[in-house]
N, C-alpha and C positions, 0 to 999 in steps of 0.2 A: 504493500500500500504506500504510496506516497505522500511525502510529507503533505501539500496541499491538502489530499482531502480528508488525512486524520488530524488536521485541524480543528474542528469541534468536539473531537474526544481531546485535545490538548486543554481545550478550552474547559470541557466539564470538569476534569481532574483539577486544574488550576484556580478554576472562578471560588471554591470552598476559601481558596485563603484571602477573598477580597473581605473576610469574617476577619480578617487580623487589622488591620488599616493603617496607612497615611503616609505616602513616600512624594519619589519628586516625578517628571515627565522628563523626555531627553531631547534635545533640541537639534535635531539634523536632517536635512533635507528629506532622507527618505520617509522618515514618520510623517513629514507635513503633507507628501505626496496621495492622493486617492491610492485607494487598494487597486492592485491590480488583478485584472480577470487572470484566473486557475490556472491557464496555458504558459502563462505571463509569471506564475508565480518565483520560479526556479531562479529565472535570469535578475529577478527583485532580490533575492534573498543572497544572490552570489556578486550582487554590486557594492560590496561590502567598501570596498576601499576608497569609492565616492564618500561614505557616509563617514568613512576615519581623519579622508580628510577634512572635513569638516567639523569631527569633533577635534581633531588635532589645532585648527583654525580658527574656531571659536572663541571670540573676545572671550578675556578671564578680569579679573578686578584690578590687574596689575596694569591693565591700557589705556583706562579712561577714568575719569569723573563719569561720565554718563553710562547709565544702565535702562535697559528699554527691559528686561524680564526680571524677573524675583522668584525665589523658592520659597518662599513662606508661607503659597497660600500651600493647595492640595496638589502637587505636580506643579514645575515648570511654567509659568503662564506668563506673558506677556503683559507689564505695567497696565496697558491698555484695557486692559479684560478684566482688573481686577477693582470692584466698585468700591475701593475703599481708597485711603491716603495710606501709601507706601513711601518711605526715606531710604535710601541705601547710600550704604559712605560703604566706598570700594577703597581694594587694599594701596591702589595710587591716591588716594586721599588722607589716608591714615599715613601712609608715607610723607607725601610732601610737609604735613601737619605735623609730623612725628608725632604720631599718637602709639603706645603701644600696648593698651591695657582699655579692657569695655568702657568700663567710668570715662574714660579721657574723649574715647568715643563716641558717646551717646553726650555728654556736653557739648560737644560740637556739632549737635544738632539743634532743631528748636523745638517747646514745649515741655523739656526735660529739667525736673529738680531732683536734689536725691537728700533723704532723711537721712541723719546721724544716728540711729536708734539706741534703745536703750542697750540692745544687746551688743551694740557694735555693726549690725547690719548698717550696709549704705541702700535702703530703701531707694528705688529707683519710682518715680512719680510722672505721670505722663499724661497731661492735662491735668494735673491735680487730683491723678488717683492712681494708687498702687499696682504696680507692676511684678516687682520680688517678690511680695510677700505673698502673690497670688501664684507665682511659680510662673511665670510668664517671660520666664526666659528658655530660652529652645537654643538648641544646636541642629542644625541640618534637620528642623522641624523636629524634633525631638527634646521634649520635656528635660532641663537640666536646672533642677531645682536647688541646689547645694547652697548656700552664701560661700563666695569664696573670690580672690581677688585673680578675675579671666583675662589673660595674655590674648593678645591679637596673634600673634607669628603664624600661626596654619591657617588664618581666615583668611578667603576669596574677599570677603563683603559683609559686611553687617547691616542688615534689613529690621527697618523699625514701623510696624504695622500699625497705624493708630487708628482707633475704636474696636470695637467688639470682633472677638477671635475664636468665640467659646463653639461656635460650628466648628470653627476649623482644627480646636485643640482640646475640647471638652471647658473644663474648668478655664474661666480665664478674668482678669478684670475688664474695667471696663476702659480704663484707656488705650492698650492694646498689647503687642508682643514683641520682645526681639529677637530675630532669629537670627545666629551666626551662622556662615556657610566658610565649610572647610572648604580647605585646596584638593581636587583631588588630580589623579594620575592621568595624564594624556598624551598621546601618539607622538611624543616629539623626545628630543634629549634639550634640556635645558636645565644649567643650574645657576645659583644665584648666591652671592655672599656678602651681607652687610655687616660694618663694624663700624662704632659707634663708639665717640668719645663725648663728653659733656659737662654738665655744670656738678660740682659736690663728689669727684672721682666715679662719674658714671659711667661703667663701661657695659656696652648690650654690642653683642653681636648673633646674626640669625643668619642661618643656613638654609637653601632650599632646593632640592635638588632633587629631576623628574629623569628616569630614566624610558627610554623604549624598550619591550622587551623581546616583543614581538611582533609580528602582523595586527595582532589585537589584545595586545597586552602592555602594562606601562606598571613602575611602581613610582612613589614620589614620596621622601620623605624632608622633614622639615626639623631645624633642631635652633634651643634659642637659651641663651646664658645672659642672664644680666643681672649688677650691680652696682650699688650708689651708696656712697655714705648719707645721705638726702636724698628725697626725691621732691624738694621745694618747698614741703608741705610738713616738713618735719618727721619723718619717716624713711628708713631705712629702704635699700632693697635688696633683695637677693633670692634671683629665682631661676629656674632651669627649667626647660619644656625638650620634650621628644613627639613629632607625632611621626604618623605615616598612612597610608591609603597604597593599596595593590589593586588592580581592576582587570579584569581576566575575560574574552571575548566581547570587549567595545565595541559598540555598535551594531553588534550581531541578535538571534536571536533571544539567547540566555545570555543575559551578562551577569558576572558575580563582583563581586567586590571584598575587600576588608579591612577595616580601618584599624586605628589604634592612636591612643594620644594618653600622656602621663606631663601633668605641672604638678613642680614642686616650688612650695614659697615659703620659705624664711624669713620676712622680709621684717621691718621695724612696725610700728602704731603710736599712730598718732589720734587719740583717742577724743581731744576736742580741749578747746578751750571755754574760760566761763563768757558771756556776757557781759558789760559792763555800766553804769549809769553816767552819766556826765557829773553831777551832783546828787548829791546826800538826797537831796529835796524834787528833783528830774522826776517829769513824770515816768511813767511806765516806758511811753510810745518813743521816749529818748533813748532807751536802753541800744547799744552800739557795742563795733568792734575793740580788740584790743590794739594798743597802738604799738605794735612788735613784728619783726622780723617772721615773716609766715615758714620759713623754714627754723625756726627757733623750737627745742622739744623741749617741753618740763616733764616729760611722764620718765618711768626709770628705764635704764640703761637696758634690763632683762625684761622690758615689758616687748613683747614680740606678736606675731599674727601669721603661725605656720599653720601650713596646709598642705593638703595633696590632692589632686583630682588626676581621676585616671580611668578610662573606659576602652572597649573593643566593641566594633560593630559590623556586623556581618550583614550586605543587601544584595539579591538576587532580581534582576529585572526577565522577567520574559515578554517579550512582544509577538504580541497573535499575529501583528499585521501590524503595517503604516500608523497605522491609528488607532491601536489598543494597545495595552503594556498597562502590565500588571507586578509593582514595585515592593517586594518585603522587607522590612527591615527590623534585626533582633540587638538593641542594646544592653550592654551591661556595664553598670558603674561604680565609683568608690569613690568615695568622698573623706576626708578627714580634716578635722580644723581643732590649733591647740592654739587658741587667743586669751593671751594674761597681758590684761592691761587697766586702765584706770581715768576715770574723770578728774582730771584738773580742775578745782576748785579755789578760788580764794580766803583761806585760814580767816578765822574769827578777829572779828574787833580786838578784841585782845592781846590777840598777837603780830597785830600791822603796826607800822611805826604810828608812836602819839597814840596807841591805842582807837585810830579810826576806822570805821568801816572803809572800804575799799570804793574809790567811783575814781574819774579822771582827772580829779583835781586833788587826789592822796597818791594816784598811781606812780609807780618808779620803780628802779629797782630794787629796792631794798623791800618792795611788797611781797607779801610773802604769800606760797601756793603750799594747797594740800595736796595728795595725790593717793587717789580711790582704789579700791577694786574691781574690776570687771571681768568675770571670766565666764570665756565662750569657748566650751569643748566637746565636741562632738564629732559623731559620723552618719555618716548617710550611704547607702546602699540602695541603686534602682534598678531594676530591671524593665525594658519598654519593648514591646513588639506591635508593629502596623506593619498594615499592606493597602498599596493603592492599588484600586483600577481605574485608570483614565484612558478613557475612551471618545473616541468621534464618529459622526455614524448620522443618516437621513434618514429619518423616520416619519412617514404621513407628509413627505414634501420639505421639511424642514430639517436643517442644520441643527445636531445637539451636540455640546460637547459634555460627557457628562463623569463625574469623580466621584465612587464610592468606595469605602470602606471600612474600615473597624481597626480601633488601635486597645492592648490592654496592657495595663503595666504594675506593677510593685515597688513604691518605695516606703524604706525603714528607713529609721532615724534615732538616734542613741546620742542621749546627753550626761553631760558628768558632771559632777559639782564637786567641789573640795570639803571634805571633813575641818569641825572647826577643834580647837583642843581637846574641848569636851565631847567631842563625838568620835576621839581616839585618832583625830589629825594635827596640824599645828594653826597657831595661829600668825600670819607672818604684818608685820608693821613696816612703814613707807616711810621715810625721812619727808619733812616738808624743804622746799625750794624756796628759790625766792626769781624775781624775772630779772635781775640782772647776773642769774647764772644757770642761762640755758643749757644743757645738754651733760649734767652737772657729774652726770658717771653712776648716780648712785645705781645700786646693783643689788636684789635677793634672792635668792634661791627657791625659786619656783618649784625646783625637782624636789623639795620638802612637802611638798604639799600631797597630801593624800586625796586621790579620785574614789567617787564612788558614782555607781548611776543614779543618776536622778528620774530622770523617764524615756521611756521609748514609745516610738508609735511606729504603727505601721498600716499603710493604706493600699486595697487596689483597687482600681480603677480598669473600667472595661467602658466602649464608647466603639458606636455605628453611628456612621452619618450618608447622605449622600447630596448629590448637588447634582445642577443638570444648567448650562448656559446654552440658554436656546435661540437661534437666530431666527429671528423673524421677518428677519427681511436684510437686506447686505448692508444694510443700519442700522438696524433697529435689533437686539439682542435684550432676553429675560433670564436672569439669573435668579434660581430659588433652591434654598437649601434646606435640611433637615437631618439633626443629629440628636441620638441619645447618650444620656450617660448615666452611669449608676457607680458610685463613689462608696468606699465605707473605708473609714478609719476605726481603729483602736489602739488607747490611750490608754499606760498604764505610766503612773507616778510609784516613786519608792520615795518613803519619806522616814527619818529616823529623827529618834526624839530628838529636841535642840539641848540638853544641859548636859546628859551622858550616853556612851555609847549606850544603846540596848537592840529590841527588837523592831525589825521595819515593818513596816504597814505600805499596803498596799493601796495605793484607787483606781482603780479604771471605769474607763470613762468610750462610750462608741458612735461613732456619726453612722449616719446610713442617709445617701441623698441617691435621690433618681432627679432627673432633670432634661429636659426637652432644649434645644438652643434652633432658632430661625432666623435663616437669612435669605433680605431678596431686595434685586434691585433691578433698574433697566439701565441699558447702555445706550447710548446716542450714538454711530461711529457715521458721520456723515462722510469723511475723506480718511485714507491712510494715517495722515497727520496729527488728528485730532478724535476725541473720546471723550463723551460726558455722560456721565454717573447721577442717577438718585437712588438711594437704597438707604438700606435700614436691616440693624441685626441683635439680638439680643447676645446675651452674657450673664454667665454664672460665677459668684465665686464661694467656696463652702466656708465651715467653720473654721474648719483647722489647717487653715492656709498658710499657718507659720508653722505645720506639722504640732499642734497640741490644744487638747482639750480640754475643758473642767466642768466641772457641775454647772456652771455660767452659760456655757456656749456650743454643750454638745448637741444638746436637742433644737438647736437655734438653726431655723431651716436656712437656704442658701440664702446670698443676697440677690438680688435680679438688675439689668441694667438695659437701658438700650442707646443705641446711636443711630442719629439719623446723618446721612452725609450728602449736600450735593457737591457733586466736583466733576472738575474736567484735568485732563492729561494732553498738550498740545505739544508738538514736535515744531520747533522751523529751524530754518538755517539748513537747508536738506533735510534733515531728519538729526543735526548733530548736535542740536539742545533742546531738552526737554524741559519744558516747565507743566510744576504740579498746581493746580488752585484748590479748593475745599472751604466749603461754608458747613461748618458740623454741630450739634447739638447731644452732650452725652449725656443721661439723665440715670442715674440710680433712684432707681424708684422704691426699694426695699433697703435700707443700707444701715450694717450693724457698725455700733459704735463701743468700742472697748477703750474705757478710760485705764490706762496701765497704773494711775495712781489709786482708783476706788475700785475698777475689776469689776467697773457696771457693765452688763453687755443689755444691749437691744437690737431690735430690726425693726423700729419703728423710725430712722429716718431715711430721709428724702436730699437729695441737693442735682445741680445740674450746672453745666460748664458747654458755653458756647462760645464759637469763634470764626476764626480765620486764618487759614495757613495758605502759604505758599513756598514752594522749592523750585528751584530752577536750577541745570548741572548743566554741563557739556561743553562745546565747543562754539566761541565767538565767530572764532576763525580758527587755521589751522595752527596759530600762534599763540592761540589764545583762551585758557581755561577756565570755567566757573564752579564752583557750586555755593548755592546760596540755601538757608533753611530759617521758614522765619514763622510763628507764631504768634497771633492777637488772641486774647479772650479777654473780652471786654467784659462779658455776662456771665457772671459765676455767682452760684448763692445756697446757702443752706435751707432747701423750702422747710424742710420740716426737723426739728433739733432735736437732740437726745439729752438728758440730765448729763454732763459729766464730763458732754464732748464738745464739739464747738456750737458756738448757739446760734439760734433759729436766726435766721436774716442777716448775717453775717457772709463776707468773703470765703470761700474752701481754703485752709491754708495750702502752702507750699504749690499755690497758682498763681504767678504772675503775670501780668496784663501782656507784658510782652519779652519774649524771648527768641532771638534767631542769633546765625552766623554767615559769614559770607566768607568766602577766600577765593582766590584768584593768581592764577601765573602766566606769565608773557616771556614768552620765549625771544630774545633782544638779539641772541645771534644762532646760527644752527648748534652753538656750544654752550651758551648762557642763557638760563633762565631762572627768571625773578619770579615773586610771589610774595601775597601777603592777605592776613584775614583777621576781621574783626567777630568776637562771639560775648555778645551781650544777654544780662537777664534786670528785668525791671525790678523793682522790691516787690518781698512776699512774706507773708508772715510763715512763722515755724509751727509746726504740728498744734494742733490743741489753740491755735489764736491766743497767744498769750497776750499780744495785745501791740507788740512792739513788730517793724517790717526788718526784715534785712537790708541791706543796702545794698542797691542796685551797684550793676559794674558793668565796663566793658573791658576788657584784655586785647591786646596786638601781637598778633602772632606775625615771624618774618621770614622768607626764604631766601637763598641763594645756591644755584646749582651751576657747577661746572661738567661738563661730560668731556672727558681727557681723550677718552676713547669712545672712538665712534657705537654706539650699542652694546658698548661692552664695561668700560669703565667711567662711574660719576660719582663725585665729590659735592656733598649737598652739607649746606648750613643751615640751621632754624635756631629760629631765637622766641620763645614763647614770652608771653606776659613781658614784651618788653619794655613798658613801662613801670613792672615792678608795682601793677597795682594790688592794692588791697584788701581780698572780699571772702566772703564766707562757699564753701563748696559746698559741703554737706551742714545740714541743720538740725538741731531738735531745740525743745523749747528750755533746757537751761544750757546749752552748750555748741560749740560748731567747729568744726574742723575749718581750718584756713585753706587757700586755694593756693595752687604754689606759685609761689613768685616765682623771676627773670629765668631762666633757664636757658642753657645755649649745651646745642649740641651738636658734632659733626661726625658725617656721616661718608663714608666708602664704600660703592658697591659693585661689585667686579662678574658682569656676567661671562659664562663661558658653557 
């Protein structure tokens, strides 16, 4: 029998794992092509080496500012098709910028704040609603929930989806997702070596090297060292990363894959500084930064922020035809984090010179600092398996392109807490500081401390969706989607009395949610050029979306959200700059509020955040680069308030009116080119509206690239924060991490 016509027993055997769900499409000539008639089939399936080169040829993140497709939704799709506002900063953007870590990344976009948490999390915020803590960061569409400080060196691209995601990932918030996209293996020999000198003995150098192996085979691996006595912000570095990607029959009909990637980080923590008044007598809304060098550290010498993350993934693609492929994919991962650090405070009246409280008119350095506890130790362990099928196909006259399938997964999570004397550990004390002697050495011995677990949870999650974009005419296109989910956690705490060691006690504590997620919108595509969107889609997030429950908040059903978006995607200048528009409305209509001081929970409020964005990337001319990301929310408000959390009629904290970035480079000779970018945020208040705004800022970032060698060797300078301004990064309401001052780093990269 012939491969052609036991094609639908390929199909019946295989369609069972569209029950697994959610991978990417592959983007090559042949897939776009119509099916070909049966006769026809043999010579389609042996034109293999049209379609390698093509993937071999395929723009990668490393050639442009501008991206016309994204992996984040369900498969491969083209900007154009997808009815929401998508961001993507490609890995020549993070270059030119020198950015090499997510946080540095996603600030250089707009609409983005990030919380200083109690735990130490940097809460990432996106419209003024939770991102992190919703688990809403993804790798290659893939749920990577960990807190952990994420290296750029293997990303292609980083894709920031804003509004409702929860069709496309199950659980999600409501502002939206970010997904990283690895590098992976292609038909070509290329490799790549950058080294990297800088400001505070900063040395980072990344290796990138893609081998051919075969007719349809390539492996590519990627390796990345760096360290800093500072990293501007008061914080040490010191981290290493290994990944790699193997892909075996490219472009054919089975392709497999298999990946692999290990970060380790040692790096320092810089855990926040306090707030300050102007006067004794200032009101609240005065309260401001300190007036200190933002790479200055007062926490101790051994206060640290190690970790590990580390995963293997294995994807297998089979493709029925041109226009069906059916994509598995099984991850497994490891997490670990050992964070001993502490709140910087200002010591009591008492012990300040003259016995004064502490504002800006007592401040110097002879003021003196306390210096806290905080410890964050834990693990985490996921397992995630999806499979997509994406498919195209005329059905009753009409074009559908349609995505279904089912993704299920397992993560655990284990936390430790330190015994205090009396519970047969030690109890260890922090010398006080004062701020005219930053980085002062003091040093304890954290290896005294004795761990015990404190709670574990573990959740799985199982979720069917499907979608269908239907053409209804060579304009007019209807997108509608529909996914289930059924989530349950369990939560068990261990607790030992507080005065002597004795016997532990147990609590456990269980969620159990089912939830429906909808999405649907129309497309406008009058010309190649141009694409206009209205739609709307709901979103879920559960209880225990910082993996932990209590009597408070287990039986507290999910929260619900929706977003409406009109927007358009226009191409000009040939098709070599894209600009994004969007007019959005995100509205939590159900929304739990957890005061972390009283440990009130409700799901009786309401708030909603409206606006305006716009992005524009690509190409002026052929000299001449942009990308621009820029966010308005004018209209943001708390409809309906909870006791304890922020109040009814009031601004959403950590939303500011306005935040964007632009940069830009101009190529002066076929050897020399310049660049340079401003990334601003308006003031916003900190978590809980204490009552006081942060202060707005804008930073100047600068380029200078020489290429010594033609396509082979270039010698790049960047100078971040070159004015050395002074502004708050991350926030909470008694404290903030500082943003890092001037920074200059140079850069070598030698292809071959």
């Amino acid at each position: 029998m012939s491969r052609t016509k036991s094609r639908p027993a390929h199909r019946q055997a295989l369609l069972p794992l569209g029950a697994l769900a959610a991978g990417f499409g592959l983007a090559s000539a042949s897939l776009a092509q119509t099916p070909a008639p049966a006769a026809e089939a043999a010579k389609t399936e042996n034109a293999l080496p049209i379609v390698r080169t093509k993937a071999s040829a395929e723009p990668t993140g490393k050639d442009a500012y501008q991206a016309t497709d994204s992996r984040i939704g369900k498969g491969k799709q083209e900007l154009r098709d997808i009815p929401q506002s998508v961001t993507v900063v490609t890995e020549k953007l993070m270059n030119d910028r020198n950015l090499d870590n997510l946080k540095d990344v996603l600030k250089n976009t707009a609409g983005i704040t990030f919380m200083a948490a109690e735990g130490g999390e940097e809460d990432i915020k996106l419209r003024g609603f939770s991102l992190q803590a919703s688990g809403d960061v993804f790798i290659d569409g893939m749920r990577d929930p960990a807190f952990y400080e994420r290296d750029v060196f293997f990303q292609d691209r980083v894709e920031l989806l804003r509004g409702s995601a929860s069709l496309l990932f199950g659980r999600g918030s409501t502002g939206g997702a970010v997904n990283q996209v690895s590098k992976e293996a292609r038909l070509i020999d290329a490799n790549e070596i950058s080294a990297s000198v800088g400001s505070d003995s900063m040395v980072r150098t990344v290796g990138d090297f893609n081998v051919r192996l075969g007719d349809s085979s390539a492996a590519r691996v990627g390796v990345m060292f760096n360290a800093a006595d500072n990293d501007g912000a008061g914080a040490k570095i010191d981290k290493q990363g290994i990944a790699g990607n193997y892909r075996m029959g490219i472009g054919e009909r089975d392709e497999f894959s298999f990946s692999a990637y290990y970060l380790n980080n040692e790096n320092g923590m810089n855990y926040g500084m306090p707030w300050i008044r102007p006067t004794a007598t200032s009101p609240t809304a005065d309260i401001t930064l300190l007036p200190i060098d933002p790479s200055n550290h007062y926490g101790m010498a051994s206060d640290k922020n190690k970790g590990s993350a580390g995963w293997a993934v294995l994807k297998h693609i089979h493709r029925f035809d041109q226009n069906t492929e059916l994509v598995t994919t099984v991850r497994k991962a490891d997490y670990t984090r050992d964070q001993r650090s502490g709140t910087v405070r200002f010591a009591g009246a008492s012990l300040q010179p003259g016995g004064k409280a502490v504002t800006l008119e007592t401040f110097g350095p002879n003021t003196v600092l306390s210096r806290g506890t905080h410890l964050k130790t834990q693990d985490m362990q996921t397992l995630s398996v999806q499979s997509d099928l994406d498919s195209k196909f005329k059905w009753l006259g009409l074009e559908h392109k349609v995505q279904a399938g089912a993704d299920a997964s397992e993560e655990k999570k284990q936390v430790f807490a330190a015994r205090s004397a009396a519970q047969g550990g030690v109890n260890l004390s922090k010398p006080n500081t004062t701020i005219g002697r930053p980085n002062d050495g003091a040093w304890i011995d954290e290896s005294q401390r004795v761990m015990r677990k404190a709670s574990e949870y573990t959740s799985r999650a199982y979720g069917v969706y499907a979608q269908d974009l239907l053409a209804l005419t060579p304009q007019w296109k209807l997108l509608a989607g529909l996914r289930y989910d059924k989530v349950r956690g369990d939560y068990d705490t261990f607790a030992i009395p507080g005065q002597a060691a004795g016997p532990e006690t147990v609590s456990s504590y269980r969620m159990n949610i089912s939830q429906w997620s909808k999405r649907a919108a129309v497309l406008f595509q009058p010309t190649e050029t141009m694409s206009f969107h209205f739609g709307g889609a709901t979103s879920f997030n559960t209880s225990g979306d910082t993996y932990s429950l209590s009597a408070q908040n287990a039986s507290i059903p999910p929260e619900k959200a929706v977003n409406i978006e009109l927007g358009a995607k226009i191409e000009t200048n040939d098709g070599k700059l894209s600009h994004r528009f969007a007019l959005f409305r995100s509205t939590k209509t159900h929304e739990r509020n957890t005061d972390p001081l009283t440990n009130l929970v409700t799901l009786s409020g309401k708030r909603h955040a409206s606006g305006f964005e716009y992005d524009v990337m690509g190409r002026i001319n052929n000299d001449w680069e942009i990308f621009a990301s820029y966010t308005y929310i004018p209209n943001a408000n708390i409809d309906i308030g909870a006791p304890g959390a922020e109040g009814q009629g009031t601004r959403p904290s950590m939303t500011p009116r306005h935040s964007g970035t632009v940069f830009t480079t101009y190529k002066i000779t076929p050897q020399i080119r310049v660049g340079g970018g401003v990334t601003a945020r308006s003031g916003y208040q900190p978590n809980r509206n204490p009552g006081f705004y942060v202060p707005k800022f804008a930073t100047l970032g600068l380029l200078a690239e020489y290429e010594l060698l033609k396509d082979k060797l270039t010698l790049r300078a960047n100078v971040n924060n070159v004015t050395d301004k002074l502004y708050a990064e991350t926030v909470y309401t008694g404290h903030y991490v500082p943003g890092k001052g001037r920074t200059f780093a140079l850069t070598g990269s030698y292809k071959f």
